[in-house]
ROLUM-26593 format. One record per residue (C-alpha): residue number from 0; z, y, x. Coordinates in nm, 2 decimals, decimal comma. Each point is the difference from the previous one (the first is absolute). Layout:
REM residues N
R   k     pz     py     px
R NUM      Z      Y      X
...
REM end
This chain:
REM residues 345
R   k     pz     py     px
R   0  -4,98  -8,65   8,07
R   1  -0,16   0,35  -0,08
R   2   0,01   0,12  -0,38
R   3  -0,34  -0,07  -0,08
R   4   0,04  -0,36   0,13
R   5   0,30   0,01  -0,27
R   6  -0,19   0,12  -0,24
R   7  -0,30  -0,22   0,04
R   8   0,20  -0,28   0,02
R   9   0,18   0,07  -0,34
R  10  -0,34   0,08  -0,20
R  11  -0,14  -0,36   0,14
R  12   0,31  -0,14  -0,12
R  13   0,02   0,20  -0,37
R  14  -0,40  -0,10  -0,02
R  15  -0,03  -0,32   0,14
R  16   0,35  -0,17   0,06
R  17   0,10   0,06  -0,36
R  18  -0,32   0,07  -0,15
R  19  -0,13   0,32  -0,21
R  20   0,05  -0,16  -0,30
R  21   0,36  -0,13   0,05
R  22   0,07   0,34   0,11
R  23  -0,08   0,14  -0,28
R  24   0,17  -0,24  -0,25
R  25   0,32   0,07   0,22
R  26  -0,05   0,38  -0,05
R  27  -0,09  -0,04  -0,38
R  28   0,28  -0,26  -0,04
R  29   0,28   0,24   0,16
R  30  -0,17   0,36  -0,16
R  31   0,00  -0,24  -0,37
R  32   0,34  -0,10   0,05
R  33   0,19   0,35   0,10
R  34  -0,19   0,17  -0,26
R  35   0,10  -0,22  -0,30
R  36   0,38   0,03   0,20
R  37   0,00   0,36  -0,03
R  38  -0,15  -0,01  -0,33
R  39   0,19  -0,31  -0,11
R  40   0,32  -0,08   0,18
R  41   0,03  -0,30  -0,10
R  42  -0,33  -0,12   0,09
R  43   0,17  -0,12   0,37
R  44   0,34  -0,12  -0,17
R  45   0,02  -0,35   0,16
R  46   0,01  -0,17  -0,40
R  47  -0,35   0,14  -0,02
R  48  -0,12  -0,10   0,28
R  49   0,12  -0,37  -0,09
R  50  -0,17   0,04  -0,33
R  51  -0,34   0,12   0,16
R  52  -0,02  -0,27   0,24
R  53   0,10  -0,28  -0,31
R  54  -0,27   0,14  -0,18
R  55  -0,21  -0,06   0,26
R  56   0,07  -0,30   0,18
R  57  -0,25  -0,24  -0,18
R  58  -0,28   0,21   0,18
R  59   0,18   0,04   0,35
R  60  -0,05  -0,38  -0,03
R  61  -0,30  -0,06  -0,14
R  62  -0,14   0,27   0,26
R  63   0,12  -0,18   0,32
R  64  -0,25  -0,30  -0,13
R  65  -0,29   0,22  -0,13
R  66   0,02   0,21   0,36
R  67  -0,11  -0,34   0,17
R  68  -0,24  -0,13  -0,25
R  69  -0,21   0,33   0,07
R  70   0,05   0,01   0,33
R  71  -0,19  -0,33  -0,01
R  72  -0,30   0,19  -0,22
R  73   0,14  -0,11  -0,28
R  74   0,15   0,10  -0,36
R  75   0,23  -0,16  -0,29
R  76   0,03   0,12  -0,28
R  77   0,17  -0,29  -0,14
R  78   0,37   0,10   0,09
R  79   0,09   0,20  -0,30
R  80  -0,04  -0,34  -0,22
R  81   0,13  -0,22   0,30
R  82   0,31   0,23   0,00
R  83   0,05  -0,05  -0,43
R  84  -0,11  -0,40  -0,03
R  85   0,26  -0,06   0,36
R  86   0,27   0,22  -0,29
R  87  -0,10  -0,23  -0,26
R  88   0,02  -0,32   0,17
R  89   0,33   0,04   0,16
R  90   0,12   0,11  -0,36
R  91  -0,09  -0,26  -0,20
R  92   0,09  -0,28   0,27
R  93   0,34   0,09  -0,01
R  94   0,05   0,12  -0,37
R  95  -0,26  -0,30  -0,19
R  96   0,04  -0,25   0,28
R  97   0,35   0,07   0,14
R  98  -0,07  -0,02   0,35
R  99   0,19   0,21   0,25
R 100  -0,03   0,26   0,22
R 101  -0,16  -0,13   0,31
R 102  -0,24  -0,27  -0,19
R 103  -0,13   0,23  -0,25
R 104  -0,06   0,28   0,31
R 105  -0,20  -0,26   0,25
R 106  -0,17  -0,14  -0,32
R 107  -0,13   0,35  -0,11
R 108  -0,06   0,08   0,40
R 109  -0,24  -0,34   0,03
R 110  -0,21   0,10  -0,25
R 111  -0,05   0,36   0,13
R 112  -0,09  -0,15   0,32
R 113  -0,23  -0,22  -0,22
R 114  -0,19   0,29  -0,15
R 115  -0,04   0,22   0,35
R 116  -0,13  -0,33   0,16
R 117  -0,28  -0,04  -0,27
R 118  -0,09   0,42   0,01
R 119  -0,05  -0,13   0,36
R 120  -0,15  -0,26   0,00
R 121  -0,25   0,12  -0,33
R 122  -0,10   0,34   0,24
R 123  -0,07  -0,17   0,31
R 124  -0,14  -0,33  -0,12
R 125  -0,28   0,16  -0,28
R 126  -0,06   0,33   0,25
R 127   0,16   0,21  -0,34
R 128   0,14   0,34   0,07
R 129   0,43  -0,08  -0,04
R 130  -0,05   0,32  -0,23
R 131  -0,17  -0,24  -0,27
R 132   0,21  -0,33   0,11
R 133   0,31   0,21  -0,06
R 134  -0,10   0,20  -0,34
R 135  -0,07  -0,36  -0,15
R 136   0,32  -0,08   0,12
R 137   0,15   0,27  -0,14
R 138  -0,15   0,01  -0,37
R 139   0,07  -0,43   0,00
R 140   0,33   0,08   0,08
R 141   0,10   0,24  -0,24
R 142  -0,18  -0,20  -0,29
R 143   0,24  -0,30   0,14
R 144   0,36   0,25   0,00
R 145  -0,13   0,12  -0,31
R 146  -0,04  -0,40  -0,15
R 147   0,30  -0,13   0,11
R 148   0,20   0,25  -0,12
R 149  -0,12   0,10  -0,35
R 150  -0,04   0,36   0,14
R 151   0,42   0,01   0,02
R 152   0,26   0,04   0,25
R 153   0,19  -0,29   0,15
R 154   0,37   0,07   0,08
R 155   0,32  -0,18   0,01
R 156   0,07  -0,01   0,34
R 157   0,35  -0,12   0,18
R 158   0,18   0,27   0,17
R 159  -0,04  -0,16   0,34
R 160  -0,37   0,07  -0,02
R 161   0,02   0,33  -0,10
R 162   0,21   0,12   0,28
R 163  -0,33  -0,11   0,21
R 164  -0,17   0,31  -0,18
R 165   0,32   0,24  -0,06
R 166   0,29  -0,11   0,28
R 167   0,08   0,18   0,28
R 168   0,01  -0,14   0,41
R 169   0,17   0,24   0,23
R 170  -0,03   0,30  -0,26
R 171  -0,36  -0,11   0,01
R 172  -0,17  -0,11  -0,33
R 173  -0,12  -0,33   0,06
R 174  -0,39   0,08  -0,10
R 175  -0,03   0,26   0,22
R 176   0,19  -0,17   0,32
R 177  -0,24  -0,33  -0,10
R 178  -0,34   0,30   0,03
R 179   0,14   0,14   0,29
R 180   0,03  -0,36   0,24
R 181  -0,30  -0,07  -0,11
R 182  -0,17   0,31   0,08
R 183   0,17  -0,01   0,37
R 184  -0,09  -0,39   0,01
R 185  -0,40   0,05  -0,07
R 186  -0,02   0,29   0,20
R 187   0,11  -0,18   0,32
R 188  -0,19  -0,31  -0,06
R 189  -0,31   0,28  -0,10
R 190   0,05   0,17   0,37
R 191   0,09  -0,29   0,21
R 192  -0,03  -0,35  -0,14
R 193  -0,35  -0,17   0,15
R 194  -0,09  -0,16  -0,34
R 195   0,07   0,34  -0,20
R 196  -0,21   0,19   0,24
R 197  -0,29  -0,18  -0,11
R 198   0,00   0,16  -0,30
R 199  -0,12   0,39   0,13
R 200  -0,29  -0,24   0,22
R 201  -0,12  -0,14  -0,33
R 202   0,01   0,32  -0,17
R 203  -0,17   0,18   0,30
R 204  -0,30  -0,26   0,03
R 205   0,04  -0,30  -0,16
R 206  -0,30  -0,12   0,16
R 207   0,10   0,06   0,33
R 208   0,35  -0,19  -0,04
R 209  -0,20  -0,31  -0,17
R 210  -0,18  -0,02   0,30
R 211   0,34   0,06   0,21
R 212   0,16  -0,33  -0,15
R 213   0,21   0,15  -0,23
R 214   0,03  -0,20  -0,30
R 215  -0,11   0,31  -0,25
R 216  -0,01  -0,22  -0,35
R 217   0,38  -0,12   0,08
R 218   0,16   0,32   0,13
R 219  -0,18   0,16  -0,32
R 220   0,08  -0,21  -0,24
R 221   0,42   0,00   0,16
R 222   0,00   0,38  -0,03
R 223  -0,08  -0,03  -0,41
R 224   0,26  -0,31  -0,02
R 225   0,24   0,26   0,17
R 226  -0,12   0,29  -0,26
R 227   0,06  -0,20  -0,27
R 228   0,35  -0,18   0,10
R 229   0,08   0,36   0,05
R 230  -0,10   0,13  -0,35
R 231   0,19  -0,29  -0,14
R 232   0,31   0,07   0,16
R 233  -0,02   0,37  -0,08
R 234  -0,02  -0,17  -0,37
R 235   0,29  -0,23   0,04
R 236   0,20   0,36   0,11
R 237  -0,13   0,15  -0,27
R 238   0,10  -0,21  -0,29
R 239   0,35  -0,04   0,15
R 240   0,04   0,40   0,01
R 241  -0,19   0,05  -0,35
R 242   0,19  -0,25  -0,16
R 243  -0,29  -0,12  -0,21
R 244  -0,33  -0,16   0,09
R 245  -0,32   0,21  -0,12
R 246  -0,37  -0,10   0,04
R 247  -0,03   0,40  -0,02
R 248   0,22   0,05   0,31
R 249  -0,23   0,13   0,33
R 250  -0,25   0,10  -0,20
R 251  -0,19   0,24   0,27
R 252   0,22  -0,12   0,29
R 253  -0,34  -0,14   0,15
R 254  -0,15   0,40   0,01
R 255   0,33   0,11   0,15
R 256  -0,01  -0,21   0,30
R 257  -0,33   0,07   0,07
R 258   0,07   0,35  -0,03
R 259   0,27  -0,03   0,26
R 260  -0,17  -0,16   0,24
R 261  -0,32   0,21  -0,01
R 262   0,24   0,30  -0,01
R 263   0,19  -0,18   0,27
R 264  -0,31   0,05   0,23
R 265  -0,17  -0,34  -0,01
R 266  -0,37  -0,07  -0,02
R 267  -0,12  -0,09  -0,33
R 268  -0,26  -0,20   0,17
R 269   0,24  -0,20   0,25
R 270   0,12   0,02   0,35
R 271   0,25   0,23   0,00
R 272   0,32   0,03  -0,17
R 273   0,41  -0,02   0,03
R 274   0,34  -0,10  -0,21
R 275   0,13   0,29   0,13
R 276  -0,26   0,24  -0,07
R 277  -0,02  -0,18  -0,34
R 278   0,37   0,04  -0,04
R 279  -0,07   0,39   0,05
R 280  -0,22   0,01  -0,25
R 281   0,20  -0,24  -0,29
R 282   0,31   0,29   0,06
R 283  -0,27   0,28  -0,05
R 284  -0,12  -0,11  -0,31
R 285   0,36  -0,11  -0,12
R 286   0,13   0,34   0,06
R 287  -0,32   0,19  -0,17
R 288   0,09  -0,24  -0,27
R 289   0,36   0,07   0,01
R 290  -0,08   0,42   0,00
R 291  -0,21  -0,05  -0,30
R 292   0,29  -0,18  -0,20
R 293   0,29   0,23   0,08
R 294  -0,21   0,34   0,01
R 295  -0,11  -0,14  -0,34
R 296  -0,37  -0,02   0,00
R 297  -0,18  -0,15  -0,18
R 298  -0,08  -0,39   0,14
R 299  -0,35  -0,02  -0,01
R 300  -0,04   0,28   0,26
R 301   0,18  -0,24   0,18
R 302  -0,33  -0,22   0,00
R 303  -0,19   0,29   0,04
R 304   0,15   0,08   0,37
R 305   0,04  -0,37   0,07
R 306  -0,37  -0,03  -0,02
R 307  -0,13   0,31   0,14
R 308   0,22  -0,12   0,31
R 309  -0,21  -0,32   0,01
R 310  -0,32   0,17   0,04
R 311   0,15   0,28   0,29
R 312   0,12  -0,23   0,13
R 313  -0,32  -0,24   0,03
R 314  -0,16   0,29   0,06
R 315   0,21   0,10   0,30
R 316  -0,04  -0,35   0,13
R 317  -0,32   0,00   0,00
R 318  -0,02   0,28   0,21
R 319   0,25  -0,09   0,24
R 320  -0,19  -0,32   0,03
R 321  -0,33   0,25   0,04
R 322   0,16   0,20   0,28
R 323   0,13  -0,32   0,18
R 324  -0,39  -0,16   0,02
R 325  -0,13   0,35   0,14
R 326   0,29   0,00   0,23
R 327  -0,08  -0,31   0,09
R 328  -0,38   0,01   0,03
R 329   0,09   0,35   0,27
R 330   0,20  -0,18   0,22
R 331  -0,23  -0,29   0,00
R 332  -0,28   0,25   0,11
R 333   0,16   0,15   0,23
R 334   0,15  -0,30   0,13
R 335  -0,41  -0,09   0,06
R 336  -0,06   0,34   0,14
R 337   0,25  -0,07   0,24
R 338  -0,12  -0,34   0,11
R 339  -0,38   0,22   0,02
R 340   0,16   0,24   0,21
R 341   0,18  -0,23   0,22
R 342  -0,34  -0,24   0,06
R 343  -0,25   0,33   0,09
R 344   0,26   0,11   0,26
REM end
């Protein structure tokens, strides 16, 4: 192999195999993080780290769920108070009602399932965009959390359940390990399971895979029911590490995952998408977010640079996705210019 077979090679690798994008969010990721190591020595130190991740494991959750609801076309926005009333819930069935562990986690499970299967079943069944389905979701929800509650905390837990939030498996916290199985588990059943498949098909043409036989409402409605189990269970985490139930807890989370999966390099608009790439993004923003807090800036800037990264990187994706349909339209030209040339001789 010559070296400009090498090299050609590599850039259709760097450009396509990994993608522009993901590229560049490994660069920016590796350039952020030796920086604020030079700068900040302790930025690296492995307790960091641990905290940076902790902080952020609600959203590496809640992200693997809201990559395939848009992959499908779709949004919700209902997650950050999914992810407070699942905290609630669990709190108050096992310090009010007394009920343990396991009952009080299915219970508050159920009836996240419960709420993803009506943002579902209310998008698909009235032809409403899931943006408006899931924002009356969310403001009903936080009205409820903030009802049931009195607008305080709920805490009192055993200490069995707070290890679920604050123990450690393997020298792994348990929060994190639970985020990072599940990340590996939806991202193989996203790139090879038949049923999960169907999800990029609906996103890509939902007419087309109606008239294929795929059974869009169901496969739809499943990927909000998933969202919102997985919102709960971030919330179940989340009260065990916290200590406390809070119907403030999350507030926001639903703009972060967003955020990481557009800056992960999905398509707003559906079709495209990955947990890994989505993964990429979550540990962009968490480290940004991490710089900002131990270089001392101030935290709004934080949200500043979190949503100026939203519209690059819609921006960039719409490009890419640009590019691609030019690419595309040339090699179906020429492809016909071919076929011209091939009939005339």
């Amino acid at each position: 192999m010559d070296k400009q077979s090498l090299l050609a090679r590599c850039r259709h690798f760097l450009t396509d195999g990994i993608g522009a994008q993901h590229l560049t969010l490994i660069i920016l990721i590796v350039l952020i993080s030796t920086l604020m190591q030079f700068f900040f020595p302790l930025f690296l130190d492995p307790l960091n780290v641990e905290t940076l991740l902790m902080n952020f494991f609600p959203e590496i959750i809640v992200s693997i769920g809201m990559t395939m609801v848009i992959i499908t076309g779709g949004i919700d926005i209902s997650v950050a108070s999914v992810y407070a009333f699942a905290e609630i819930i669990v709190a108050k069935a096992m310090v009010e009602a007394g009920w343990d562990i396991v009952p009080a986690t299915l219970f508050t499970l159920f009836l996240c399932c419960l709420i993803g299967l009506m943002n579902g079943y209310l998008a698909d069944i009235l032809s409403v965009h899931p943006m408006i389905v899931t924002m009356g979701t969310l403001l009903t929800l936080r009205g409820v959390n903030l009802a049931i509650t009195d607008g305080r905390a709920v805490s009192g837990y055993s200490d069995a359940f707070a290890f679920l939030g604050q123990g450690h498996l393997w020298f792994f916290p348990i929060p994190i390990l639970v985020a990072i199985v599940l990340a590996i588990i939806f991202g193989y059943l996203l790139n090879n399971h038949r049923y999960f498949r169907q999800i990029y098909f609906i996103g890509g043409n939902e007419k087309a895979a109606r008239v294929s036989g795929v059974n869009v409402r169901w496969v739809k409605v499943s990927v909000y029911v998933i969202c919102s189990f997985l919102a709960g269970l971030a919330g179940v985490l989340g009260a065990s590490k916290y200590g406390a139930a809070h119907w403030g807890h999350g507030n926001m989370m639903e703009m972060k995952a967003i955020a990481a999966v557009a800056v992960g390099g999905a398509n707003l608009n559906g079709g495209s998408g990955s947990i890994g790439a989505t993964m990429l993004g979550v540990c962009f923003l968490a480290i940004v977010n991490n710089a900002f807090y131990i270089a001392r800036v101030e935290t709004f800037w934080y949200d500043v640079v979190n949503g100026g990264m939203l519209v690059l990187a819609v921006a960039f994706s719409l490009y890419v996705n640009h590019r691609n349909e030019i690419k595309l339209i040339n090699q179906k030209i020429r492809a016909s210019n071919r076929v011209e040339m091939e009939a005339n001789q």
